[in-house]
TIFI-173287 format. One record per residue: x, y, z of N, C-alpha, C in turn; residue in three letters; residue number from 1. Coordinates in Angstrom, 1 decimal, padded with zeros to 4 digits. Example, Ala and Ser with C-alpha at 12.3 -4.5 7.8 and 13.67 -1.06 7.14 Angstrom:
// residues 2
<r n_x="013.2" n_y="-005.7" n_z="007.8" ca_x="012.3" ca_y="-004.5" ca_z="007.8" c_x="013.2" c_y="-003.3" c_z="007.8" rest="ALA" nr="1"/>
<r n_x="012.8" n_y="-002.2" n_z="007.1" ca_x="013.7" ca_y="-001.1" ca_z="007.1" c_x="012.9" c_y="000.0" c_z="007.9" rest="SER" nr="2"/>
//
This chain:
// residues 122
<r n_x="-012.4" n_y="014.3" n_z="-025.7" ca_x="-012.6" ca_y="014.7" ca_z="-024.4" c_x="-011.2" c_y="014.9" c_z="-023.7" rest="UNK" nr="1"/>
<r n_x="-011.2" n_y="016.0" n_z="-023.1" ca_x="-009.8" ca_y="016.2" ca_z="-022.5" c_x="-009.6" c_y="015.5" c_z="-021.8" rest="UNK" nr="2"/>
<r n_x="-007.9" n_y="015.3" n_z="-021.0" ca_x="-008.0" ca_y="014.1" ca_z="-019.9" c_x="-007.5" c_y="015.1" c_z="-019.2" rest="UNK" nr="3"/>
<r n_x="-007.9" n_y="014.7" n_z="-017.6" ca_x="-007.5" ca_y="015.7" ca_z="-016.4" c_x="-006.0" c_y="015.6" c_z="-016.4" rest="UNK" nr="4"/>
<r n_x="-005.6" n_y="016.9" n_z="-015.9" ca_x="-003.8" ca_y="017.1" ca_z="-016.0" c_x="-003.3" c_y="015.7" c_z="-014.6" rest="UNK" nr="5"/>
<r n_x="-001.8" n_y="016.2" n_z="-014.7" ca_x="-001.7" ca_y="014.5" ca_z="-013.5" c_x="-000.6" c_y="015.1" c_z="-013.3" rest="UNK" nr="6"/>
<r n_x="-000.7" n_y="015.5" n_z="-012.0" ca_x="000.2" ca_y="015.8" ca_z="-011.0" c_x="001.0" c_y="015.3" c_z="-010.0" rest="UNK" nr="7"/>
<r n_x="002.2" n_y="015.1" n_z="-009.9" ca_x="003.1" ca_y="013.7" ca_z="-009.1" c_x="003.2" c_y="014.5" c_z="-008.4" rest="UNK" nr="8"/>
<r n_x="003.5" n_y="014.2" n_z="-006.4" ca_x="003.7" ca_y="014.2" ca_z="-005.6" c_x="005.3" c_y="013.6" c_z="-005.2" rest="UNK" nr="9"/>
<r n_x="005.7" n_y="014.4" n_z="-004.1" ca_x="006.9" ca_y="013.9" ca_z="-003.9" c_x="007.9" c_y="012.3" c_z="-003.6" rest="UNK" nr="10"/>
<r n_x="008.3" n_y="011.6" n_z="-004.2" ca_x="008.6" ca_y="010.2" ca_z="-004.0" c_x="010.4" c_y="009.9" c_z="-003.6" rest="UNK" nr="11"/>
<r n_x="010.7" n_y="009.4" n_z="-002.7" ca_x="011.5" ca_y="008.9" ca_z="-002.9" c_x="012.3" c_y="007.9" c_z="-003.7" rest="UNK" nr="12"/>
<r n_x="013.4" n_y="008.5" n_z="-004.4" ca_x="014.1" ca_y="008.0" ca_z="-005.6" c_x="014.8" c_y="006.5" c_z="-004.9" rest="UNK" nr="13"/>
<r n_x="014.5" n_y="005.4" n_z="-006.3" ca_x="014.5" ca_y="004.0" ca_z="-006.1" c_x="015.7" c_y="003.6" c_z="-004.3" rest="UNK" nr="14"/>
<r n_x="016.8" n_y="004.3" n_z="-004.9" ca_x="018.5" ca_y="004.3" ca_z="-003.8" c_x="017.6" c_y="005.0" c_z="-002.5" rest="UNK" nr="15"/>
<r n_x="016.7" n_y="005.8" n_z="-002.3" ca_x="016.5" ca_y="006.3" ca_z="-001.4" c_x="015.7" c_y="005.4" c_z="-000.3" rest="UNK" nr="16"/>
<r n_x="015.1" n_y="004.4" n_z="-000.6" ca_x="014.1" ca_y="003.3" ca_z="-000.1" c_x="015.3" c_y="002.9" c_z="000.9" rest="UNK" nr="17"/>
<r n_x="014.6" n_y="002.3" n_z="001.9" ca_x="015.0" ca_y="001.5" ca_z="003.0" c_x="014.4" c_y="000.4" c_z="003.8" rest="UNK" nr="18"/>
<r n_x="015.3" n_y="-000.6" n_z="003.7" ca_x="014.3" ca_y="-001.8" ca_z="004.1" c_x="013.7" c_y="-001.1" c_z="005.7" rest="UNK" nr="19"/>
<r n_x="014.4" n_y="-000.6" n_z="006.4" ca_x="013.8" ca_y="-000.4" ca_z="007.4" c_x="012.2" c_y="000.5" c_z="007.6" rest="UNK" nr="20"/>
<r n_x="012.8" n_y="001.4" n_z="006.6" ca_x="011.1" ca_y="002.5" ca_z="006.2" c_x="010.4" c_y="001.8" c_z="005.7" rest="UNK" nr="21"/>
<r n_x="010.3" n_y="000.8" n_z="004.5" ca_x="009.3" ca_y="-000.1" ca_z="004.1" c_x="008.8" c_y="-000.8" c_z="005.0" rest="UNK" nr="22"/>
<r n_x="009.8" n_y="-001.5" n_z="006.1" ca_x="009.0" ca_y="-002.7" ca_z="007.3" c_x="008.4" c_y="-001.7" c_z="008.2" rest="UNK" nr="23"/>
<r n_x="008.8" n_y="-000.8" n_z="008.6" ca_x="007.6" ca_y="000.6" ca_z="009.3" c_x="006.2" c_y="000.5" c_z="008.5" rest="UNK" nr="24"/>
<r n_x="006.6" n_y="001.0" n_z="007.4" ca_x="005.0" ca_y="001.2" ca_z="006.4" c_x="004.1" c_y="000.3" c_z="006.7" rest="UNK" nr="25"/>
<r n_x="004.9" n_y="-000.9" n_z="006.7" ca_x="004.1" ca_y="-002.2" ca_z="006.3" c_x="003.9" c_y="-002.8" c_z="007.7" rest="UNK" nr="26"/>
<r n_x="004.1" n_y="-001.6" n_z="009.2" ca_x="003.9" ca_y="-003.0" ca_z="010.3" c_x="002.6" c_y="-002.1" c_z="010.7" rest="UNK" nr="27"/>
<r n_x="002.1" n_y="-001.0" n_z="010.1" ca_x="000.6" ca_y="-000.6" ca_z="011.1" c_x="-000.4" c_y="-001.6" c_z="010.3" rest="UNK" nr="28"/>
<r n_x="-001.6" n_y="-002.4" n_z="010.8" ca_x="-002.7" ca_y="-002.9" ca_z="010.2" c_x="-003.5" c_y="-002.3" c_z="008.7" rest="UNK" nr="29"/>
<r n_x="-003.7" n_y="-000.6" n_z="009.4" ca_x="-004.3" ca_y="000.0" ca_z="008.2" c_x="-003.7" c_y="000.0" c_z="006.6" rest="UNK" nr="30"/>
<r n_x="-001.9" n_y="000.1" n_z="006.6" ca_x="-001.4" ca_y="000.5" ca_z="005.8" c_x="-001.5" c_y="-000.9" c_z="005.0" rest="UNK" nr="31"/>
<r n_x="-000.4" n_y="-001.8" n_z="006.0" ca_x="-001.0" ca_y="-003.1" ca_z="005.3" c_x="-002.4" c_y="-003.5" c_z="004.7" rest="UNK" nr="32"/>
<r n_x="-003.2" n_y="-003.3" n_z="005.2" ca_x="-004.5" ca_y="-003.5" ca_z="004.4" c_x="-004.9" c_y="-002.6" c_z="003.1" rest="UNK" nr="33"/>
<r n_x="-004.2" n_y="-001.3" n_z="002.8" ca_x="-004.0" ca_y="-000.3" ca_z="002.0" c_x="-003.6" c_y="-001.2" c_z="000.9" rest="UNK" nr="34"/>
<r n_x="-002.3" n_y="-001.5" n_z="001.0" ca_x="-001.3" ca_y="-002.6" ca_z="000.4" c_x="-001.7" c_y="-003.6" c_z="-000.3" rest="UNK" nr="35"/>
<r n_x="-002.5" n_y="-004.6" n_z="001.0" ca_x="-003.3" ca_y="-005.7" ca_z="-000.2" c_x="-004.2" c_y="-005.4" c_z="-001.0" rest="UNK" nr="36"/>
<r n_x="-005.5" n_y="-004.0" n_z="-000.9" ca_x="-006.2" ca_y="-003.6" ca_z="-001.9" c_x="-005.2" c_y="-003.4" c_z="-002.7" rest="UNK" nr="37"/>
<r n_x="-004.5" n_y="-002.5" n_z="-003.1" ca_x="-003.1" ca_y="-002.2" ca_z="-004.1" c_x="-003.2" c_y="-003.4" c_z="-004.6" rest="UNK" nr="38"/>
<r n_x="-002.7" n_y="-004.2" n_z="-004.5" ca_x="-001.6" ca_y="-005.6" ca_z="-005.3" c_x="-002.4" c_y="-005.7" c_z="-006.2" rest="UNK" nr="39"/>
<r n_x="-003.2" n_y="-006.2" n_z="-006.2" ca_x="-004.0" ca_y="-007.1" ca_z="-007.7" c_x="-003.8" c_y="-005.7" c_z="-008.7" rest="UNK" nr="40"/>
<r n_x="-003.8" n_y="-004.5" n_z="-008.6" ca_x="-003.7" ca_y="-003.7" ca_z="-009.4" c_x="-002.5" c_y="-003.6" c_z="-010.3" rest="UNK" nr="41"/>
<r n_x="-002.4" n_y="-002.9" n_z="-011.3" ca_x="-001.2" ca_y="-002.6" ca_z="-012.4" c_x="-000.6" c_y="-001.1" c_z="-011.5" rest="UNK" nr="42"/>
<r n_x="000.8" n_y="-001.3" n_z="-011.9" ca_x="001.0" ca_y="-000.3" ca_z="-011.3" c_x="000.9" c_y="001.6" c_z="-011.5" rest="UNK" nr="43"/>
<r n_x="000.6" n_y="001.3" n_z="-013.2" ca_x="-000.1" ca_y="002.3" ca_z="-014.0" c_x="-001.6" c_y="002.9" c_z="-013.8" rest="UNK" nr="44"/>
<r n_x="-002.2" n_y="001.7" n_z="-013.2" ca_x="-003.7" ca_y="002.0" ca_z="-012.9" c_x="-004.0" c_y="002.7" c_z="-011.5" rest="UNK" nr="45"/>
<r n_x="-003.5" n_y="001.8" n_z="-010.6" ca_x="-003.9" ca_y="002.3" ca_z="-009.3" c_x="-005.2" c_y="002.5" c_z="-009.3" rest="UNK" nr="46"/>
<r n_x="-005.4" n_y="003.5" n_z="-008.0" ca_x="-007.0" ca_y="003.7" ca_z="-007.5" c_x="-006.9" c_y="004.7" c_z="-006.5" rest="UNK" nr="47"/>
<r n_x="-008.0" n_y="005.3" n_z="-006.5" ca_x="-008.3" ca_y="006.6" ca_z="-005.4" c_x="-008.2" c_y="006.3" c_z="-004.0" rest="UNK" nr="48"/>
<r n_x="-007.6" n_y="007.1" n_z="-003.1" ca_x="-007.9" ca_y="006.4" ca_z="-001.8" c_x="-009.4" c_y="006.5" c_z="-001.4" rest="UNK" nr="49"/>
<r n_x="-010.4" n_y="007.1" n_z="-001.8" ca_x="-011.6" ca_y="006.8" ca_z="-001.8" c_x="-012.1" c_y="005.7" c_z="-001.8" rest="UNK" nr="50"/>
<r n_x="-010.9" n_y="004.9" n_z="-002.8" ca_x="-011.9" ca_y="003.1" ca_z="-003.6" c_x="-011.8" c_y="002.3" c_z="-002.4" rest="UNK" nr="51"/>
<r n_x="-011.1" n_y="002.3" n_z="-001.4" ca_x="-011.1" ca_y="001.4" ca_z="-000.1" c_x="-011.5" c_y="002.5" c_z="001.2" rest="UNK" nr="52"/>
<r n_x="-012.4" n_y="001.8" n_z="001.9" ca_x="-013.3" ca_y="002.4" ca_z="003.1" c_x="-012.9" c_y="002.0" c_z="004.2" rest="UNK" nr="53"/>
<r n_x="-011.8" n_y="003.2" n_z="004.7" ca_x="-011.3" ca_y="002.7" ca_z="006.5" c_x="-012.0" c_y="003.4" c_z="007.4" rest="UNK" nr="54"/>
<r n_x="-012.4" n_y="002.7" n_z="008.4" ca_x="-013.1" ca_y="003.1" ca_z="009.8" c_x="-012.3" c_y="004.3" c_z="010.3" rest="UNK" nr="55"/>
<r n_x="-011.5" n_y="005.4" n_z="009.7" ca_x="-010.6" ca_y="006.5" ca_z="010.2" c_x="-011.1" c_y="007.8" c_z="009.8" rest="UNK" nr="56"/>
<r n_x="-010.7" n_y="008.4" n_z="010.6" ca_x="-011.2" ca_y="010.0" ca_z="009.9" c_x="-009.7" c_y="010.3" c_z="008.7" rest="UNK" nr="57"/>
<r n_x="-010.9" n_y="011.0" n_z="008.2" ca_x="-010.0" ca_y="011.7" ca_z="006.4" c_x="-008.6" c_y="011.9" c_z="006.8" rest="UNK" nr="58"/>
<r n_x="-008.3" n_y="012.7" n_z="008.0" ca_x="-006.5" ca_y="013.2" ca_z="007.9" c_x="-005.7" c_y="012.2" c_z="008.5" rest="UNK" nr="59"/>
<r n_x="-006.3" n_y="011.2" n_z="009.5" ca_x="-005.5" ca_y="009.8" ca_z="010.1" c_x="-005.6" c_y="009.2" c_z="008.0" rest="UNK" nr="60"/>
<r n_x="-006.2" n_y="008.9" n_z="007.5" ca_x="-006.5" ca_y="008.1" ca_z="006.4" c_x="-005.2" c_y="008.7" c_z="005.3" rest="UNK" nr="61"/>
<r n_x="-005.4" n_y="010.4" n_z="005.2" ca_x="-004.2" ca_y="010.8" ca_z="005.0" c_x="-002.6" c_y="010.6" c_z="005.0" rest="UNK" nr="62"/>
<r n_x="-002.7" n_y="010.4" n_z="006.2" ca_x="-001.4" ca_y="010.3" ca_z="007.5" c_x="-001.2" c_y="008.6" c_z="006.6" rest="UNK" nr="63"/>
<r n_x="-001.6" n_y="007.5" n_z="006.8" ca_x="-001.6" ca_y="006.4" ca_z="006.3" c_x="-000.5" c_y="006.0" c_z="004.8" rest="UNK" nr="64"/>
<r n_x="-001.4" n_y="006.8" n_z="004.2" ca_x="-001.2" ca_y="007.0" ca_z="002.5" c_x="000.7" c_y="008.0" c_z="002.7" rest="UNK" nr="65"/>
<r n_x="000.5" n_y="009.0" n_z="003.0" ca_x="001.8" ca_y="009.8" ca_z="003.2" c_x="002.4" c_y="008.7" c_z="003.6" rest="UNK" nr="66"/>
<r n_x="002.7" n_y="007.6" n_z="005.0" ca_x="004.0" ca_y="007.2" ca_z="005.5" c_x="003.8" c_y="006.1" c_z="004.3" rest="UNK" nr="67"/>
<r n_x="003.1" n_y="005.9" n_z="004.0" ca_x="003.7" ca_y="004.8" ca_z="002.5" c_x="004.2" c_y="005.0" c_z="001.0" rest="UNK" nr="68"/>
<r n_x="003.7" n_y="006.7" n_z="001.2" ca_x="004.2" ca_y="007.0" ca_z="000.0" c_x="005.8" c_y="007.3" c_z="000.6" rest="UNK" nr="69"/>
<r n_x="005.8" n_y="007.9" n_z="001.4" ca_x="007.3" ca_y="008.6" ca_z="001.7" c_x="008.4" c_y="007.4" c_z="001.9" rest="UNK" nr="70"/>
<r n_x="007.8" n_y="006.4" n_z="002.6" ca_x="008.7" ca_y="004.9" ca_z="002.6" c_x="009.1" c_y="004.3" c_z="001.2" rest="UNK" nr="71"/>
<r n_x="008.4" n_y="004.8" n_z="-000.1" ca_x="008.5" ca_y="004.4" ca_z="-001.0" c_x="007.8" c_y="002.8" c_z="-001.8" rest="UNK" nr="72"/>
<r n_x="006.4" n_y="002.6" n_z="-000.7" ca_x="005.8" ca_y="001.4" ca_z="-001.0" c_x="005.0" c_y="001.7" c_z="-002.4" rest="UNK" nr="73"/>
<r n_x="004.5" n_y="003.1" n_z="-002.3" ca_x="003.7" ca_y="003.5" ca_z="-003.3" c_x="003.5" c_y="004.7" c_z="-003.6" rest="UNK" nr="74"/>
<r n_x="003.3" n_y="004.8" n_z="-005.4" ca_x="003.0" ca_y="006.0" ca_z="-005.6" c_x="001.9" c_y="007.0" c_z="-005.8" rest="UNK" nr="75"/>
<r n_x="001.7" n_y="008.0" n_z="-005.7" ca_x="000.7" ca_y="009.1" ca_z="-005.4" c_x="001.0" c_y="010.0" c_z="-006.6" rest="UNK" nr="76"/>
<r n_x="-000.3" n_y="010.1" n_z="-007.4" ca_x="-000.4" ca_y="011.5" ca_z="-008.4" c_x="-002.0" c_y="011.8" c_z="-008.2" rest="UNK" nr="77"/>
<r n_x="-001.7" n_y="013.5" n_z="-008.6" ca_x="-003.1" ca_y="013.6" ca_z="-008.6" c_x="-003.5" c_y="013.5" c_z="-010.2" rest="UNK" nr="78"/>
<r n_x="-004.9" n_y="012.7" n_z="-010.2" ca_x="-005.7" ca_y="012.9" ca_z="-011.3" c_x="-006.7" c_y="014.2" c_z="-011.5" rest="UNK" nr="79"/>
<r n_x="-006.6" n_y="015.2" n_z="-012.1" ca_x="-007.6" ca_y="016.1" ca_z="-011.6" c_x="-007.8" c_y="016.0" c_z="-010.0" rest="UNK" nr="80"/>
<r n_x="-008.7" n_y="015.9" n_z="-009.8" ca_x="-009.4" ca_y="015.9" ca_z="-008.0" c_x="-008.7" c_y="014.6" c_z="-007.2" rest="UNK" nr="81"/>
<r n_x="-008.6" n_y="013.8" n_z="-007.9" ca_x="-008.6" ca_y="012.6" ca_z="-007.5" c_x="-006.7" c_y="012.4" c_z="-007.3" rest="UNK" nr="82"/>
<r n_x="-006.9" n_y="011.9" n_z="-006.3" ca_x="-005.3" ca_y="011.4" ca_z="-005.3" c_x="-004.7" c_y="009.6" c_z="-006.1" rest="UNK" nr="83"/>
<r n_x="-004.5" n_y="009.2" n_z="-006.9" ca_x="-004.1" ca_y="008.0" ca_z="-007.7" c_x="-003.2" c_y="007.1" c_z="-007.1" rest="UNK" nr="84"/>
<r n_x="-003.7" n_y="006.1" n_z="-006.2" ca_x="-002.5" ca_y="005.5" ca_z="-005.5" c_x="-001.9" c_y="004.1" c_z="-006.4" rest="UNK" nr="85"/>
<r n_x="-000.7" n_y="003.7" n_z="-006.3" ca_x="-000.2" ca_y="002.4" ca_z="-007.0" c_x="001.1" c_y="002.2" c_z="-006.1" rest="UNK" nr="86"/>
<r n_x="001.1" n_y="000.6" n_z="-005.8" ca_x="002.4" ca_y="-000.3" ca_z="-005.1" c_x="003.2" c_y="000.1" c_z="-006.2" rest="UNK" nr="87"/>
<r n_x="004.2" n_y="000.8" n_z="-005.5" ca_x="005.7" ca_y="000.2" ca_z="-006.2" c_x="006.2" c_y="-000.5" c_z="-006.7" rest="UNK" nr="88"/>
<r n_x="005.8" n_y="-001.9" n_z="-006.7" ca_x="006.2" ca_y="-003.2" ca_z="-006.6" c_x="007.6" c_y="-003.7" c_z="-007.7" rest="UNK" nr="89"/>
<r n_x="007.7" n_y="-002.7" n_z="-009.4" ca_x="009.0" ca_y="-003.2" ca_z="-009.3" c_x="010.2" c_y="-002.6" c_z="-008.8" rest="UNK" nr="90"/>
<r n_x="010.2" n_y="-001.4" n_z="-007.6" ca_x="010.9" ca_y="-000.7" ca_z="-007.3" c_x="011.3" c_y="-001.6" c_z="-006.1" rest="UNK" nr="91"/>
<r n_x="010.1" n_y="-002.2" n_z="-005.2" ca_x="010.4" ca_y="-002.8" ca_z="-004.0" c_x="010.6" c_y="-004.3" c_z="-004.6" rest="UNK" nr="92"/>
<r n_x="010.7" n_y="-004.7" n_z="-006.1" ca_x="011.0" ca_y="-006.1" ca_z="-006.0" c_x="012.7" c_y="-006.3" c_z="-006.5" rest="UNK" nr="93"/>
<r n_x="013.4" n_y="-005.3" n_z="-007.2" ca_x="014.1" ca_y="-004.7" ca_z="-007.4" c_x="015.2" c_y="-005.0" c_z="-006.2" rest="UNK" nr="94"/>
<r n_x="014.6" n_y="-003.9" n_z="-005.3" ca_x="015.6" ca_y="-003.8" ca_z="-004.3" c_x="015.5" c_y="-004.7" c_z="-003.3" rest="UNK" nr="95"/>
<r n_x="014.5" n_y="-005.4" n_z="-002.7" ca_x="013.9" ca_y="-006.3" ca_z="-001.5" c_x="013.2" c_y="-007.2" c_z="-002.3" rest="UNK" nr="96"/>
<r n_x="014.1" n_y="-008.6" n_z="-003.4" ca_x="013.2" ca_y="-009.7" ca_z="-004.3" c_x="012.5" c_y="-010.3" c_z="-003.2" rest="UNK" nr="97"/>
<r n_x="011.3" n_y="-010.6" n_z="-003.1" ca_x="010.3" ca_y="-011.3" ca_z="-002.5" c_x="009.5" c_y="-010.8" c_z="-001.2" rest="UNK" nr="98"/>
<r n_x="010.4" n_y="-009.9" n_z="-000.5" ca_x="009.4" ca_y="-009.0" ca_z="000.9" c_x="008.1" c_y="-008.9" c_z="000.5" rest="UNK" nr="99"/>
<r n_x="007.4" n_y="-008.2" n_z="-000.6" ca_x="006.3" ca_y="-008.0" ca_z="-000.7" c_x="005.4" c_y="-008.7" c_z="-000.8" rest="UNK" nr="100"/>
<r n_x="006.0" n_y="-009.7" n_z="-001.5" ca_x="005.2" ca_y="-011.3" ca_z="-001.6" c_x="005.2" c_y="-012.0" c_z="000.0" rest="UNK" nr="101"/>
<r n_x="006.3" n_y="-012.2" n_z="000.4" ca_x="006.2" ca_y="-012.8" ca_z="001.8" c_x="005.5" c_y="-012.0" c_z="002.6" rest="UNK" nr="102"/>
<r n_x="005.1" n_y="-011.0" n_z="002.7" ca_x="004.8" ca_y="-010.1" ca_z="003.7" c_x="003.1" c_y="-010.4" c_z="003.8" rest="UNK" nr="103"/>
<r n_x="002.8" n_y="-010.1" n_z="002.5" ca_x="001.6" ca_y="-010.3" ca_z="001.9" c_x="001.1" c_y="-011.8" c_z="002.2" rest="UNK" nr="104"/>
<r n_x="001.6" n_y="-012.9" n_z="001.8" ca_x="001.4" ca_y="-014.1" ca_z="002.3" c_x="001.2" c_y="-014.6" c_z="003.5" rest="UNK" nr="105"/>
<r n_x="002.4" n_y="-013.8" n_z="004.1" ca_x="002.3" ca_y="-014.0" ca_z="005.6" c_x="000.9" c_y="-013.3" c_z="006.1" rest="UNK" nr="106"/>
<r n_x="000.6" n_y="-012.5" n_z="005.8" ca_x="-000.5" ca_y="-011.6" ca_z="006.2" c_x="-001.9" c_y="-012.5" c_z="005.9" rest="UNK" nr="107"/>
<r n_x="-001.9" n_y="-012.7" n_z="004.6" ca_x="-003.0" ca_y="-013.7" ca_z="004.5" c_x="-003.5" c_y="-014.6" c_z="005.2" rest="UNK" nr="108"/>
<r n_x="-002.3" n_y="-015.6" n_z="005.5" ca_x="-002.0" ca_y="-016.5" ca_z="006.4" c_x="-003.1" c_y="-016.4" c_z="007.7" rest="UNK" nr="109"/>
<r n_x="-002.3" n_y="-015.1" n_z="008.0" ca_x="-002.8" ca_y="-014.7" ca_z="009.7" c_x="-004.3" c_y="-014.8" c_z="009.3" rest="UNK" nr="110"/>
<r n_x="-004.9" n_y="-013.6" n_z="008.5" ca_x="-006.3" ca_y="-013.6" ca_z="008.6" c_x="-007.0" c_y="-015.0" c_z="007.9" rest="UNK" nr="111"/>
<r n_x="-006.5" n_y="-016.0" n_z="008.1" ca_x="-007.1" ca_y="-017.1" ca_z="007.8" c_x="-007.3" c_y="-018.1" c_z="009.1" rest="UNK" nr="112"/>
<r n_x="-005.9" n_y="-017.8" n_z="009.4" ca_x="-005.8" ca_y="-018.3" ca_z="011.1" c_x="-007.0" c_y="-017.8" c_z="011.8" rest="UNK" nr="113"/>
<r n_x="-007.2" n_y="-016.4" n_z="011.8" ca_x="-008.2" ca_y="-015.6" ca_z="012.0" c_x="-009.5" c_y="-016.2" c_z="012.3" rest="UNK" nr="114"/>
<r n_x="-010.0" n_y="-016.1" n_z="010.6" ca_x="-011.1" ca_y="-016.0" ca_z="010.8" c_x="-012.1" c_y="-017.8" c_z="011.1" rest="UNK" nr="115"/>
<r n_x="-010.6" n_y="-018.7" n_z="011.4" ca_x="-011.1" ca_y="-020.0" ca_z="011.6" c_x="-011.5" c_y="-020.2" c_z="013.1" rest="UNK" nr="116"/>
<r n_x="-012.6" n_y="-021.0" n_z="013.0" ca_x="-013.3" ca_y="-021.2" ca_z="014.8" c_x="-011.9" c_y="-021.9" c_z="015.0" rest="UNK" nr="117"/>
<r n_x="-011.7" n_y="-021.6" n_z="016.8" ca_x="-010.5" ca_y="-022.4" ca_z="017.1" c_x="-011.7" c_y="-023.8" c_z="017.5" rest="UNK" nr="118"/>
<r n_x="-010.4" n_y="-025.1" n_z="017.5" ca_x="-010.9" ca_y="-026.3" ca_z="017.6" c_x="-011.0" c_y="-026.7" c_z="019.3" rest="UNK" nr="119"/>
<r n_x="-011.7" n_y="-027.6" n_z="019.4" ca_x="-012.2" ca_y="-028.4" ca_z="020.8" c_x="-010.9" c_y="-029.1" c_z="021.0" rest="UNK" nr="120"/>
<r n_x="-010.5" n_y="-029.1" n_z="022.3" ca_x="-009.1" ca_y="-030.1" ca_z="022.7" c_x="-010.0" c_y="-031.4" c_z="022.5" rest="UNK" nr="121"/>
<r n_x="-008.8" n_y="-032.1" n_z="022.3" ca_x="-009.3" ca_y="-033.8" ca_z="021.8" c_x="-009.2" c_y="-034.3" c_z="023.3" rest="UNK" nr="122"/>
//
């Protein structure tokens, strides 16, 4: 069985990353949440931006995926039809050892803070 052709999209080269474009990518909600589906993945494997379901219309969802690929958080090929997204992660661990992890943790964090009932004053 043939495999669909795979077509790369434009990426900025490792020197071209900027801590400051990465902490942009990574300060809207959506992208970040982009990001944590990402992680548990290989960076070979990736996933469609179909496999995660945001409350956005298709070209804001678009817009998303673009300022992360162009920051250099992640990369984009097409599979046949299909748009193949994957974290950077030894490009951004490379250049920024631990941001991704801390960012990610911290983020955890919060939604834990979240989703706990706040407590009764004593």
């Amino acid at each position: 069985m043939p495999t669909a052709p795979v077509r790369a999209l434009e990426h900025p080269a490792p020197e071209e990353i900027t801590l400051e474009g990465v902490l942009h990518a990574l300060s809207d909600p959506t992208r970040l949440r982009i990001v944590r589906f990402l992680w548990p993945l290989e960076e070979n494997e990736g996933a469609p931006c179909s496999a995660i379901e945001l409350e956005i219309t298709k070209s804001t969802t678009t817009h998303h995926y673009r300022v992360l690929r162009e920051a250099g958080v992640i990369s984009q090929v097409y599979r046949g039809t299909a748009k193949m997204n994957a974290l950077r992660r030894r490009d951004l661990a490379a250049l920024f050892p631990g941001l991704l992890d801390a960012i990610l943790t911290a983020d955890a964090a919060r939604h834990e803070r979240e989703d706990r009932p706040a407590r009764s004053p004593a």
